[in-house]
C-alpha positions as CSV (number, residue, x, y, z in Angstrom):
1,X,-51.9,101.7,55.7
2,X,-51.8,98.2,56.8
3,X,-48.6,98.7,58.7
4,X,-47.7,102.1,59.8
5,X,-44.4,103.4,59.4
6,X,-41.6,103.0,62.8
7,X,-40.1,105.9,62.8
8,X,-36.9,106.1,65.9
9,X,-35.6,109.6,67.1
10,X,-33.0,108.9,69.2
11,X,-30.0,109.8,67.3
12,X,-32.3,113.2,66.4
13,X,-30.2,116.2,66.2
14,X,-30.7,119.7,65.2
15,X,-27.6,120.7,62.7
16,X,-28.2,120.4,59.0
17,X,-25.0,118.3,58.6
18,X,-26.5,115.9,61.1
19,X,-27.2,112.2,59.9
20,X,-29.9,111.5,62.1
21,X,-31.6,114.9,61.6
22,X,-31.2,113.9,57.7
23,X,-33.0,110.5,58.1
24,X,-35.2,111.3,60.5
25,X,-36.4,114.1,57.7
26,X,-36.3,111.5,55.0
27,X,-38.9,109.4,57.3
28,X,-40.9,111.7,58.3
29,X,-41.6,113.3,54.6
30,X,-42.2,109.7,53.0
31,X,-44.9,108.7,56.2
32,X,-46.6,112.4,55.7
33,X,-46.7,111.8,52.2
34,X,-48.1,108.5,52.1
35,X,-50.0,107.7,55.1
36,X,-50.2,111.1,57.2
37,X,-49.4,108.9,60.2
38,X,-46.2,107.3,61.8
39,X,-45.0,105.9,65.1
40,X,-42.8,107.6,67.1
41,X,-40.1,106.0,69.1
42,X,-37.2,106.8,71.1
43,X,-39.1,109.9,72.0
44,X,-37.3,110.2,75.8
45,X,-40.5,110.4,77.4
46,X,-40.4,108.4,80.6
47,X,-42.2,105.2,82.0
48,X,-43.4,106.6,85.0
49,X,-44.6,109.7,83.7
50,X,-46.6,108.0,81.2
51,X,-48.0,105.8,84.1
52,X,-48.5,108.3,86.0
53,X,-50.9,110.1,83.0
54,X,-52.5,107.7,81.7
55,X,-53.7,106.9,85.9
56,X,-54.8,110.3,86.5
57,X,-56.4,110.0,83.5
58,X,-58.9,107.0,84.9
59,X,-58.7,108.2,88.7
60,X,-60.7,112.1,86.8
61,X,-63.5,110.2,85.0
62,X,-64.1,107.6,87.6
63,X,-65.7,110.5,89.5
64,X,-68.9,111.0,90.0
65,X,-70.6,113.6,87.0
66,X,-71.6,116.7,89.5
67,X,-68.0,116.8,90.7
68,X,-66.0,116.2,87.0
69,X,-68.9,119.3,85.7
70,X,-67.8,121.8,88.9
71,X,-64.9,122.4,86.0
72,X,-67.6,122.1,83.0
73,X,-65.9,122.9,79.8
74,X,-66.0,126.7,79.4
75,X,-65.8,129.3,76.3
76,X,-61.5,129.2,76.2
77,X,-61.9,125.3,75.5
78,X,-60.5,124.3,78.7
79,X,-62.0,122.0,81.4
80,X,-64.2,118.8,81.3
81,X,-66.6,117.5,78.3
82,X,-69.1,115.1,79.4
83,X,-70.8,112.8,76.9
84,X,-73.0,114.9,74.3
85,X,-70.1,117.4,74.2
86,X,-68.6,117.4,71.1
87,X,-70.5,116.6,67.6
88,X,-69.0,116.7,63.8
89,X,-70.2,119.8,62.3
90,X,-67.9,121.3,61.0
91,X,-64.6,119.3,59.1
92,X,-62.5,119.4,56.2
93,X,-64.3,117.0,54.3
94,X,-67.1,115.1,56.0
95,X,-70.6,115.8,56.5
96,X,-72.1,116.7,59.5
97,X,-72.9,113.6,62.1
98,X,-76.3,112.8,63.3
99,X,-75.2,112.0,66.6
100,X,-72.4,113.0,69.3
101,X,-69.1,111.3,69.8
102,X,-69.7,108.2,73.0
103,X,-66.5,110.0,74.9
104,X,-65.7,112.1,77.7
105,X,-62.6,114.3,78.1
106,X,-60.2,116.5,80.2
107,X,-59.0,119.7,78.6
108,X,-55.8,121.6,79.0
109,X,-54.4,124.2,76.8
110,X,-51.0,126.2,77.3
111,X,-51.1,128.7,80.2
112,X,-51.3,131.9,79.9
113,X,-50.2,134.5,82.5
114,X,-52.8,136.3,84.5
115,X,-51.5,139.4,83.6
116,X,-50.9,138.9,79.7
117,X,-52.7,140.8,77.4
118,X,-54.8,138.7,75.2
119,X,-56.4,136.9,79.2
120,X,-57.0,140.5,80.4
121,X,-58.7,140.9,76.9
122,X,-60.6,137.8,76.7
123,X,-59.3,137.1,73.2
124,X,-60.1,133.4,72.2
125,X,-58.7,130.6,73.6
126,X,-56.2,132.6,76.2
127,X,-58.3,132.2,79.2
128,X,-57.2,130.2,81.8
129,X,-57.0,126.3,83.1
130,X,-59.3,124.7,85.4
131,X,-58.1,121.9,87.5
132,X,-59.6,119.5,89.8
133,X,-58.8,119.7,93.2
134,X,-56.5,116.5,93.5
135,X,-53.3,117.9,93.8
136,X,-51.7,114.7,92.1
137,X,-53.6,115.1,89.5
138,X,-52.1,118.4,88.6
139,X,-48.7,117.5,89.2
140,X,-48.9,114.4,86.8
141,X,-50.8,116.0,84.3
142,X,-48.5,119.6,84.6
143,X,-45.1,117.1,84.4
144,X,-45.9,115.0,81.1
145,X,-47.7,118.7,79.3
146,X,-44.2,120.0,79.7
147,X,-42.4,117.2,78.4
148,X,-44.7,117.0,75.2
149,X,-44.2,120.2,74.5
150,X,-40.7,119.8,74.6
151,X,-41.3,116.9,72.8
152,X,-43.0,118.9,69.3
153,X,-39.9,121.9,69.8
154,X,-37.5,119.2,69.5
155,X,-39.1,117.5,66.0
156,X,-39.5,121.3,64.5
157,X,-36.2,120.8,62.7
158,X,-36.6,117.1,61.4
159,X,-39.8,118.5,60.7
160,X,-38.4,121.9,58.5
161,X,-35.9,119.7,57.0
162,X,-38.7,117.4,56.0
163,X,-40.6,120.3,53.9
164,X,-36.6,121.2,52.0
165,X,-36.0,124.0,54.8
166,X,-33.2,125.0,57.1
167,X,-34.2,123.3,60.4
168,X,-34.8,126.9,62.2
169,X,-37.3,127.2,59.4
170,X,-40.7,126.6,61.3
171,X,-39.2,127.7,64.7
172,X,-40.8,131.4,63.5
173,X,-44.4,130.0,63.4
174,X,-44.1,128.3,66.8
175,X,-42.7,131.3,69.1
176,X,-44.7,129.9,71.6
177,X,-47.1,127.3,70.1
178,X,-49.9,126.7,71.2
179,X,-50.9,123.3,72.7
180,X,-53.8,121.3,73.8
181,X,-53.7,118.2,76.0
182,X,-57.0,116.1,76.3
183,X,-57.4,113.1,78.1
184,X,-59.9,110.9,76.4
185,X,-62.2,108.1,78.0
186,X,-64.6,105.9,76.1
187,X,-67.2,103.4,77.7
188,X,-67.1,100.1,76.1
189,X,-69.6,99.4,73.0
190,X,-73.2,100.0,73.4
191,X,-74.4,96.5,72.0
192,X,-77.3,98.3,70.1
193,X,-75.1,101.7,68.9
194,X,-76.0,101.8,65.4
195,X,-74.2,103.0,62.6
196,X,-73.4,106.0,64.0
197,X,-71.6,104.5,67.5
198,X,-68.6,106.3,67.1
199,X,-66.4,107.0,70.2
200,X,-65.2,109.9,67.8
201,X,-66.8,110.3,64.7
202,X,-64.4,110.3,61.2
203,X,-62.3,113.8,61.3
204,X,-59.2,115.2,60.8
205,X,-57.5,116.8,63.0
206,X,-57.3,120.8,62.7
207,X,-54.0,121.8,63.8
208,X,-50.0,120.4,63.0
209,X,-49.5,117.6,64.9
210,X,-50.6,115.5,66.6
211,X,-49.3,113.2,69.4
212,X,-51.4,110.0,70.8
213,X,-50.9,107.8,73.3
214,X,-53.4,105.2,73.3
215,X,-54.1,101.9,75.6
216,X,-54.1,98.4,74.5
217,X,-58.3,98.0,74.1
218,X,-57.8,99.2,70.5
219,X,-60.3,101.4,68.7
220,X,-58.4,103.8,66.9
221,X,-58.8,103.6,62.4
222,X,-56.8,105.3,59.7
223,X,-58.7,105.6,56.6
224,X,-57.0,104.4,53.4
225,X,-57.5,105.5,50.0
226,X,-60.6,103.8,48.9
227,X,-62.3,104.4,51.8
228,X,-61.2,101.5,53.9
229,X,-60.6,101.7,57.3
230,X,-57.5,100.3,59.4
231,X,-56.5,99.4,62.5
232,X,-53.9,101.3,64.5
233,X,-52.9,99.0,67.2
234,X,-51.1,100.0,70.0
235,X,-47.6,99.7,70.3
236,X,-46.0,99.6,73.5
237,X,-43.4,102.6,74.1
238,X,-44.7,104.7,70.6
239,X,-46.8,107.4,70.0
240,X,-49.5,107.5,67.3
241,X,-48.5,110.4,65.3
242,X,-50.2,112.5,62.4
243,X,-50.6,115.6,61.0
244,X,-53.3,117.9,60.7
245,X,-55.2,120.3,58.6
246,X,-52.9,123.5,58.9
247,X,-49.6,121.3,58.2
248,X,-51.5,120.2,54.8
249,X,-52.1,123.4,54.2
250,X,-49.1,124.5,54.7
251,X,-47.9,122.2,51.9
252,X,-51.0,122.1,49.2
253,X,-51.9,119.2,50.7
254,X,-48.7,117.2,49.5
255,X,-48.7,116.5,53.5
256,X,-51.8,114.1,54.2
257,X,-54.1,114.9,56.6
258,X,-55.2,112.0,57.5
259,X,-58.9,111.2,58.4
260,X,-59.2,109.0,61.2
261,X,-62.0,107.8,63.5
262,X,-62.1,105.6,67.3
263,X,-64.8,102.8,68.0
264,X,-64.4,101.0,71.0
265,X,-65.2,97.4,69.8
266,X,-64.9,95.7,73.3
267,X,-68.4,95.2,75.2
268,X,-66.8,95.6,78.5
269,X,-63.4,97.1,78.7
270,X,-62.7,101.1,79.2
271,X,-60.4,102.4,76.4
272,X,-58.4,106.0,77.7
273,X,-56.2,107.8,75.5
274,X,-54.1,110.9,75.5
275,X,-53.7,113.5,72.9
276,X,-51.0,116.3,72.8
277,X,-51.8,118.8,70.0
278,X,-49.0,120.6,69.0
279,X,-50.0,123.7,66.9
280,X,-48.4,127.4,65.8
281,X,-49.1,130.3,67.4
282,X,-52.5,131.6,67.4
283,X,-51.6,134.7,65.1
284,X,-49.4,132.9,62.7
285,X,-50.7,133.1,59.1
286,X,-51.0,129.8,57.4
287,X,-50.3,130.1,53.4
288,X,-48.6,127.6,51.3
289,X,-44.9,127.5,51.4
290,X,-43.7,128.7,47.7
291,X,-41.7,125.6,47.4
292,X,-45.0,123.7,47.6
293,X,-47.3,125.7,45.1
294,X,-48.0,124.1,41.9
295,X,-46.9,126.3,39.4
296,X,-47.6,128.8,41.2
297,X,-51.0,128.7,42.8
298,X,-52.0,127.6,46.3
299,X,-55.4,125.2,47.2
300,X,-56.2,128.0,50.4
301,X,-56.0,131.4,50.8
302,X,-53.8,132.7,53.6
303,X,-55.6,132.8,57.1
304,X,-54.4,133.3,61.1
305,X,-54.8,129.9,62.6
306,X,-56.7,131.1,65.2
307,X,-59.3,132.2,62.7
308,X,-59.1,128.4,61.5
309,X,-59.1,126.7,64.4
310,X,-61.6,128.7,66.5
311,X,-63.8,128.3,63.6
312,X,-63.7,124.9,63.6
313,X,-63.8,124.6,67.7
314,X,-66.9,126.3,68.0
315,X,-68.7,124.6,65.5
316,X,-67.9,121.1,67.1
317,X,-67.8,121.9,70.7
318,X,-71.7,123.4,71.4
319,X,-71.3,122.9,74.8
320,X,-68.4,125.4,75.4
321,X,-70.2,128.3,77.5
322,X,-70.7,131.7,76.2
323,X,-69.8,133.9,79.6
């Protein structure tokens, strides 16, 4: 855990006779097996449009509360969580936390067409974006969803190959994914926080993957196996990658998920982050993949990720609204 596997995608193809699909597979089942995290490089995402992010990122919570909650968080998870929004109540293997995570955060979630079934239904989690009213804020933010979503169709085979699949394997399960982008901000360190200070509390993430970009303040901690935590300092040009509860799942927990937590150590700097989550389709069912059962049994009985995830959601996010 001390020092996080570098793992390069450039020469990333998507034939099973490919030498850079095979080692990028080979890397990315050692890390998921080991640590359950990895940096990405050689990803293709741009300089500017990372810039550009990471400023409408600061320019959103730099504004005043009554204008950031005219786009309050609201019952399809989508839309601004103010401080208080989000407490540890329900995870994989924590207990609950006595206090709410010291963050604030933007919410955006895959579109989904005004005339689509499941919006004119109401089903969960396929209602619609809010936005602010800077235009450039939507433009920067639209631009750099896009290319992360690209981004998690274009690891899917490194990613089947990595599980001993054909790399269309997992293509099935994602057809569309769904996707969450949140734009994190955390104050610096109350001097006096406590114990429980946490900018986010220890968790695991619920989904399949995860992709972080973080700034150079520091904060974010891996937890190891004896229950120490590490550092996982920023590297420029890399994203913080791990996987998530459904991906563990998926493979009896042979895949680590990962638990992780973020404290903002400095007394006076800001630390902004930006997480892509890049998950299956709400109605896939997620049940162990035979070549993962041991001797035939699975840890989990089969469920729709949206049962999974919406149970989880709700339980952690009390502020969502219920109209």
């Amino acid at each position: 855990m001390t020092n996080l596997p570098v793992i390069d995608i450039e020469r990333l193809g998507a034939c099973s006779g490919d030498r850079g699909l095979q080692d990028t597979a080979a890397a990315i089942r050692s890390a998921c097996q080991d640590a359950g995290f990895f940096y990405l490089e050689g990803h293709g995402i741009d300089a500017v449009s990372v810039t550009a992010a990471f400023e409408a990122n600061r320019k959103f919570h730099a504004q005043p509360l009554p204008i950031k909650q005219q786009i309050a968080y609201n019952r399809w998870h989508r839309g601004y969580l103010g401080f208080g929004g989000a407490q540890l109540k329900a995870s994989s293997r924590y207990k609950p936390a006595s206090a709410p995570n010291l963050m604030e955060s933007f919410f955006l979630r895959h579109e989904v067409a005004a005339d689509h079934p499941d919006r004119l239904e109401g089903r969960p989690l396929q209602g619609p974006n809010q936005w602010p009213a800077d235009p450039g804020f939507k433009t920067a933010i639209s631009r750099y969803d896009f290319m992360l979503r690209d981004l998690g169709l274009r690891l899917l085979p490194a990613f089947s190959v990595a599980i001993g699949q054909d790399p269309t394997f997992l293509q099935q399960y994602f057809n569309p994914p769904s996707t969450a982008l949140r734009l994190n901000h955390y104050p610096p360190n109350p001097a006096k926080g406590g114990e429980e200070a946490f900018g986010s509390h220890p968790h695991t993430d619920y989904g399949f993957l995860t992709l972080l970009l973080q700034d150079n303040v520091g904060g974010l901690e891996v937890e190891g196996d004896r229950g120490k935590w590490f550092p996982v300092p920023y590297r420029p040009n890399a994203f913080v990658v791990n996987i998530g509860d459904i991906f563990a799942r998926w493979t009896n927990d042979v895949f680590r998920s990962t638990p992780h937590r973020v404290i903002n150590k400095s007394a006076d700097r800001d630390r902004y982050s930006i997480a892509y989550f890049f998950d299956p389709n709400l109605e896939a069912v997620i049940d162990c993949f035979p070549a993962f059962r041991e001797t035939g049994v699975s840890k989990y009985e089969p469920i729709r990720f949206i049962d999974y995830f919406t149970g989880r959601l709700d339980a952690n996010y009390h502020r969502a609204k219920t109209v």
